[in-house]
C-alpha positions in Angstrom: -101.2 -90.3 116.4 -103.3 -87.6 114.7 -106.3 -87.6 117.6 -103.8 -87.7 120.5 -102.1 -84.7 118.7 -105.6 -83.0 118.1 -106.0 -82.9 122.0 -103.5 -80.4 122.3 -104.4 -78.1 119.7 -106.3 -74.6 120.9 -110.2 -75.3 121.8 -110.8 -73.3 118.3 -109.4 -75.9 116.1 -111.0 -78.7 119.0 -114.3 -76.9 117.6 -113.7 -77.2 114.2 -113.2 -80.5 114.2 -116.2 -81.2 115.7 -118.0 -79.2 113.5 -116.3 -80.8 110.6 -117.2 -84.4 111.8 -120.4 -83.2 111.8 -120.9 -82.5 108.6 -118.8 -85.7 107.0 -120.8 -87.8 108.6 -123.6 -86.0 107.0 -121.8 -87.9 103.9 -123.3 -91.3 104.7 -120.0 -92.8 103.6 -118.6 -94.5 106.9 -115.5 -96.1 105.1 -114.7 -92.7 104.0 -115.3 -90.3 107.4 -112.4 -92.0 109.5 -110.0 -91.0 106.8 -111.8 -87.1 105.8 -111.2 -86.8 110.1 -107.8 -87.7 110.1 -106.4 -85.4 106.9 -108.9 -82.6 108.6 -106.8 -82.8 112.1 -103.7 -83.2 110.6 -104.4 -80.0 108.6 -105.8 -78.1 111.5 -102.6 -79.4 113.3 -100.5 -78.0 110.8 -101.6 -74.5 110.9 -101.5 -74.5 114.5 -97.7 -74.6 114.2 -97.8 -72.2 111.2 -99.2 -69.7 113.2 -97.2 -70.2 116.4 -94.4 -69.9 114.0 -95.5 -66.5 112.6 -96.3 -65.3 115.9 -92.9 -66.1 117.0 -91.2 -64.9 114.3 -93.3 -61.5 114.5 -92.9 -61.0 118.2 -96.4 -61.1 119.6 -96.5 -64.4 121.0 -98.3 -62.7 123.7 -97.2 -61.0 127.6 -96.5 -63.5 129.8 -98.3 -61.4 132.7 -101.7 -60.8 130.6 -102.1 -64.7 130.3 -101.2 -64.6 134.6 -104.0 -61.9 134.9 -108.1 -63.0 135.6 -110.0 -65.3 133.4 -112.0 -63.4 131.8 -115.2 -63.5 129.1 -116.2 -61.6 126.9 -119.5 -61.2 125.7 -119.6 -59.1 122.3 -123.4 -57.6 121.3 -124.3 -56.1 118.4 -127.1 -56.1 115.6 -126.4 -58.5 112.6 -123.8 -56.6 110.2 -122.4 -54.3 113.0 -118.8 -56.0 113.1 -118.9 -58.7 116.0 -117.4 -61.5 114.2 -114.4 -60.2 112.7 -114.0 -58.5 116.1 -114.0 -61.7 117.8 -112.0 -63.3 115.1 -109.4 -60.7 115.1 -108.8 -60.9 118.8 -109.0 -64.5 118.8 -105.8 -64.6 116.2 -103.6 -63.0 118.4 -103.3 -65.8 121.4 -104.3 -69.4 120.1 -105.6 -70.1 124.0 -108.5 -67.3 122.9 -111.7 -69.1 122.0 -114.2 -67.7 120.2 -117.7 -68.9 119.5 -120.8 -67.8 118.6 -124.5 -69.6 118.6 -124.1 -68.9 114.4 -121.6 -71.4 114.2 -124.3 -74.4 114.9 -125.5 -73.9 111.4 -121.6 -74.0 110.1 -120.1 -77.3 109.0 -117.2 -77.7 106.2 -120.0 -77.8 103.8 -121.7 -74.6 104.3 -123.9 -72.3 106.8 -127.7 -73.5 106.9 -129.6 -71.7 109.5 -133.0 -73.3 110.2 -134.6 -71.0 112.8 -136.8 -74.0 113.7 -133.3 -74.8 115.9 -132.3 -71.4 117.1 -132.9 -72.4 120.8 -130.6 -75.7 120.4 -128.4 -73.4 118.9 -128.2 -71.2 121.9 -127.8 -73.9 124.2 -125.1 -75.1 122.1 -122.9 -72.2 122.4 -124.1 -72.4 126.0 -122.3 -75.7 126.4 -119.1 -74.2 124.2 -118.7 -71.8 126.7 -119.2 -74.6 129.8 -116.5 -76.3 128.2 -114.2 -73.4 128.1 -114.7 -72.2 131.0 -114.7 -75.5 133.0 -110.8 -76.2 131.2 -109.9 -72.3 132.3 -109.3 -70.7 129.0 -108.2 -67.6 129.5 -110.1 -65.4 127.4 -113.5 -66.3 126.1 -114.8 -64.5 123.0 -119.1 -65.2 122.9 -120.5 -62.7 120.2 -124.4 -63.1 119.5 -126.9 -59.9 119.0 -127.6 -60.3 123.3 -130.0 -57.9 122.6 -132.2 -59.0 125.3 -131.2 -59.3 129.2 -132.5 -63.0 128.8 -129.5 -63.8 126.1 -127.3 -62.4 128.9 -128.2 -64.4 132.0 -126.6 -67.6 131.0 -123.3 -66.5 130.8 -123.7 -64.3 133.8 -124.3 -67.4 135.4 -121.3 -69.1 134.0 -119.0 -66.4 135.3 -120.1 -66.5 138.9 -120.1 -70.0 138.8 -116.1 -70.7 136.8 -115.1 -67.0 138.7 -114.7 -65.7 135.5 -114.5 -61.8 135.3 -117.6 -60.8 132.8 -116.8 -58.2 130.3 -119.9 -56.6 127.7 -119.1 -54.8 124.4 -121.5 -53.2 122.2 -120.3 -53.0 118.5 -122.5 -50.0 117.1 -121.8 -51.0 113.5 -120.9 -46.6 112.7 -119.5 -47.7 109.3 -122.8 -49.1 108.0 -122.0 -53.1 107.7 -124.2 -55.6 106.4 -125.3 -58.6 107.4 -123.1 -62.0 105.6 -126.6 -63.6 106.0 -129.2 -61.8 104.3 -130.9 -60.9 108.4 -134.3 -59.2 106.6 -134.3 -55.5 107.8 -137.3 -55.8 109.6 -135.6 -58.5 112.3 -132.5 -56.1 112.4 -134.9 -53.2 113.6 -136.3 -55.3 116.1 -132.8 -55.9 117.2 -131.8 -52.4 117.7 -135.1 -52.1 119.3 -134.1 -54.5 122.2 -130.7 -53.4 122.3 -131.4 -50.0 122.9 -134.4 -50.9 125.4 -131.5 -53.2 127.2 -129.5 -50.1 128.4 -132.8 -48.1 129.2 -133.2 -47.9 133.0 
């Protein structure tokens, strides 16, 4: 029942799930993951109607004619530390048909964030597949946010766009109240990310 339930939760929690089986099975307990799944999903399940019941109860469940209005993604840029996850985030909790995803969230499982940079390109095309998925099940709004401080970072989704007839949004978060990093970035790769940013809107 839980798995047939799951199917109808937002693509947010679908991702989550994913990412947690990923990490239980990292467990090497098989006679354990089935059941870890299934309490995961129902939780996940569970606060899926929490929060439609706040946002009901609240009155922001959301205007009918945005959700009729154009597909659209949105690509959020910024330097490590500037503010685009908890902008994503926080625009993703308003409508639970938002998804949000970021080429970070690879190297999340339930267990913790291990970046390897040995695996930042199949983490790139990971988020590139995310965003397939979205687009190809028309989600409405798409939140990517990576650094896209190059025009390279861009094309993919640019692509993606064109091809689902997506309208393509870019936002810049410029980070003016002095954030840092929840990764320990070294400063030296965060300058070279400015660099490129700035070099991005250079004619």
């Amino acid at each position: 029942m839980t798995k047939s339930q799951a199917t109808l939760l937002p693509l947010e929690d679908q991702l989550q799930i994913q990412l947690f089986c990923r990490g239980a099975a990292k467990l090497n307990r098989p006679e354990l993951l089935e059941s870890l799944v299934e309490i995961y999903t129902a939780m996940k399940i569970r606060e899926h109607h929490y929060r439609k019941l706040l946002r009901h109860k609240w009155g922001i469940e959301g205007d009918p004619q945005i959700k009729k209005s154009a597909k659209t993604l949105v690509l959020i840029a910024g330097v490590p530390g500037a503010g685009k996850t908890t902008l994503a985030e926080t625009i993703g909790a308003l409508d639970c048909e938002t998804f949000v995803v970021a080429a970070d969230n690879f190297f999340y499982d339930d267990f913790g964030y291990h970046f390897d940079s040995a695996k930042l390109g199949e983490a790139h095309q990971w988020c590139q597949d995310q965003v397939l998925f979205a687009l190809s099940v028309e989600a409405p709004l798409v939140l990517v946010h990576n650094t896209f401080s190059t025009k390279a970072e861009i094309e993919p989704y640019i692509k993606l766009a064109e091809q689902y007839e997506y309208r393509l949004v870019s936002l810049v978060v410029e980070n003016l109240h002095g954030g840092e990093t929840r990764h320990g970035v070294p400063i030296e790769k965060i300058e070279l990310f400015k660099k490129n940013l700035k070099e991005r809107f250079q004619p």
